[in-house]
C-alpha positions in Angstrom: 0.0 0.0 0.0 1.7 3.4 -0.5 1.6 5.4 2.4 0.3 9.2 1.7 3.0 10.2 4.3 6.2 8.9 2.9 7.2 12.2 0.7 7.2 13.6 4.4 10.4 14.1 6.1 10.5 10.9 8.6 10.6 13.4 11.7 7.4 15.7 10.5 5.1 12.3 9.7 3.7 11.9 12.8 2.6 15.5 13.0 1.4 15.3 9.4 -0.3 12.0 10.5 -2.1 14.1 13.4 -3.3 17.1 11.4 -6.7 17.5 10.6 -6.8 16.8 6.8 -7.8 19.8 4.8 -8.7 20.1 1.2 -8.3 23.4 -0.6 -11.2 24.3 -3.3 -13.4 27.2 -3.8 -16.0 26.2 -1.4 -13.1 26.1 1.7 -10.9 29.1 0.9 -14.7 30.9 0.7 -15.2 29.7 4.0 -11.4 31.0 5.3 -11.8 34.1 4.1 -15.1 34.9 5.3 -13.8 33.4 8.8 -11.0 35.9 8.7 -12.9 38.6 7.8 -14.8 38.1 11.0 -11.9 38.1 13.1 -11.2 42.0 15.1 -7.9 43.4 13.6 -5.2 44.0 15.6 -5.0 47.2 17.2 -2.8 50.1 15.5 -0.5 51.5 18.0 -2.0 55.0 18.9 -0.4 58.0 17.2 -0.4 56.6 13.9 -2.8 57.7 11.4 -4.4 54.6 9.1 -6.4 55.8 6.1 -8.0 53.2 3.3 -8.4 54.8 0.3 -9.3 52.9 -3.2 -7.5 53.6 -6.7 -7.9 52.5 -10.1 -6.0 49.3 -11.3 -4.2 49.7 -14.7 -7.5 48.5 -16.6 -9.1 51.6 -15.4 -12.2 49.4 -13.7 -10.0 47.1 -11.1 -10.8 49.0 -7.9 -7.9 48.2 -5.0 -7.6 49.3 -1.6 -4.5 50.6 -0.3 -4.2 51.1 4.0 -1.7 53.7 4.4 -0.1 54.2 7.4 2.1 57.5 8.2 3.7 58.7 11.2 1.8 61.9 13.1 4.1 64.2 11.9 6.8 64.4 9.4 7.9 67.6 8.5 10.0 66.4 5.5 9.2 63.7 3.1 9.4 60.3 4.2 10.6 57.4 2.3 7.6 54.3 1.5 7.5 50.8 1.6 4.9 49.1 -0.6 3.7 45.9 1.4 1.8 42.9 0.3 0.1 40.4 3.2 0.9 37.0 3.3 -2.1 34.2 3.1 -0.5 31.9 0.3 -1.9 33.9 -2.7 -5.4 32.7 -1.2 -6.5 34.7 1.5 -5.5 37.5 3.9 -5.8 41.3 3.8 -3.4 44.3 4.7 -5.2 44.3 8.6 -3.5 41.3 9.6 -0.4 43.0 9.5 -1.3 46.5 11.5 0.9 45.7 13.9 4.1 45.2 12.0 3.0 48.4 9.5 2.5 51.0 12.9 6.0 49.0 13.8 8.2 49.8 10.8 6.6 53.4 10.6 7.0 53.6 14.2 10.9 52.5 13.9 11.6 53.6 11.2 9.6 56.8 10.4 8.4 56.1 7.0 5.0 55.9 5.3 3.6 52.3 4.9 0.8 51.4 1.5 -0.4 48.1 2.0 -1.9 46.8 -0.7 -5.3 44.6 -0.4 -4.7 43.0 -4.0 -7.0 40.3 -5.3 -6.7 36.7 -4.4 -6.9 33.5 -6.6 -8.7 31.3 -7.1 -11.1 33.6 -7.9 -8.5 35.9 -9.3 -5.9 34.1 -10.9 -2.1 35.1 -11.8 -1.2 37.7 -12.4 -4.3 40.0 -10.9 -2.1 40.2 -7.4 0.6 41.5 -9.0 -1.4 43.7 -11.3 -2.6 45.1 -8.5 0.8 45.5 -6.5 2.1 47.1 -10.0 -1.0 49.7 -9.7 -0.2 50.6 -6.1 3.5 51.2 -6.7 2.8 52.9 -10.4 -0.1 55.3 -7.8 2.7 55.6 -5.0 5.4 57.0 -7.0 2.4 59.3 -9.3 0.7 60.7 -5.9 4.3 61.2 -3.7 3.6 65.2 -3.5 0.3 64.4 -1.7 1.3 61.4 0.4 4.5 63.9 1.5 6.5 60.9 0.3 10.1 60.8 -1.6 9.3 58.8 -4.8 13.1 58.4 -4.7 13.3 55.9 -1.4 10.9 53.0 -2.2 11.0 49.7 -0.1 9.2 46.8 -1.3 8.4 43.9 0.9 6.0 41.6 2.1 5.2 38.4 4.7 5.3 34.9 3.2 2.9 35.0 -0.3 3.4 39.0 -0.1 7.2 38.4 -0.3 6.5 36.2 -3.3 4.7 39.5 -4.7 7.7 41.6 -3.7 10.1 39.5 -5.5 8.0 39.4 -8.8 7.3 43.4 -8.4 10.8 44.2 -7.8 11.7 42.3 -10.7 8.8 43.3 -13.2 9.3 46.9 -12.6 13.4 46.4 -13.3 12.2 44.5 -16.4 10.1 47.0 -17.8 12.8 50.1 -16.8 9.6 51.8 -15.2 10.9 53.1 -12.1 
């Protein structure tokens, strides 16, 4: 009999064995992601200013949320990282990483935009990084007004959103955009 388990290093098969078994299709990731749009966000550390706003995706009809986190007051221009949320391409949104946002602009002083692109199934390759390309393009074309220095751009991410950040990073250096 082949044993679903053996492609599993030998000292992770017990905990594989263990683990609720989970099958990923359009009915479940529904379920996830209404699930984890029920759960409360985090808290933002007070003094920091969080502002949603929507913009255009390159198509003109895309709509895409950005949460933009600033620090109470900078006098001068502040540099911007462009964030994307983990969730495995799948699921997720920028709220689930408030605290680390109010962190970095905490530490750090910058302004943070992260980016609540769309998620596959239901929006497959490459609509997440469409929409990360729309936020960065939007970033760098609104700096003036988000007292930001189109000049210092940091793009990251956790997990899937580092995936993002990767692909960005090198699209952008492809295309010789910014």
């Amino acid at each position: 009999m082949n044993d679903p388990f053996s492609k599993i290093h030998p000292e992770l098969q017990q905990v594989a064995r263990r683990s609720p078994k989970f099958v990923f299709n359009r009915t479940s990731l529904w379920f996830i992601d209404k699930l984890m749009r029920l759960m409360p966000s985090p808290k933002v550390v007070a003094g920091f200013p969080v502002e949603n706003i929507i913009i255009r995706g390159q198509d003109g009809q895309t709509k895409i949320r950005l949460r933009i986190y600033k620090p109470e007051s900078a006098s001068a221009r502040t540099p911007v990282l462009i964030w994307m949320h983990g969730g495995g391409y799948l699921i997720g949104q920028p709220e689930q990483d408030d605290a680390s946002c109010a962190q970095y602009v905490h530490e750090l002083g910058i302004t943070v935009i992260s980016v609540d692109y769309r998620c596959a199934p239901k929006h497959p390759f490459p609509a997440a990084l469409d929409d990360c390309h729309s936020a960065l393009k939007w970033t760098v074309s609104h700096a003036q007004e988000l007292n930001v220095d189109s000049k210092h751009i940091a793009i990251g991410g956790n997990s899937a959103g580092g995936g993002l950040a990767a692909a960005l990073v090198q699209l952008v250096h492809d295309r010789k955009e910014i």
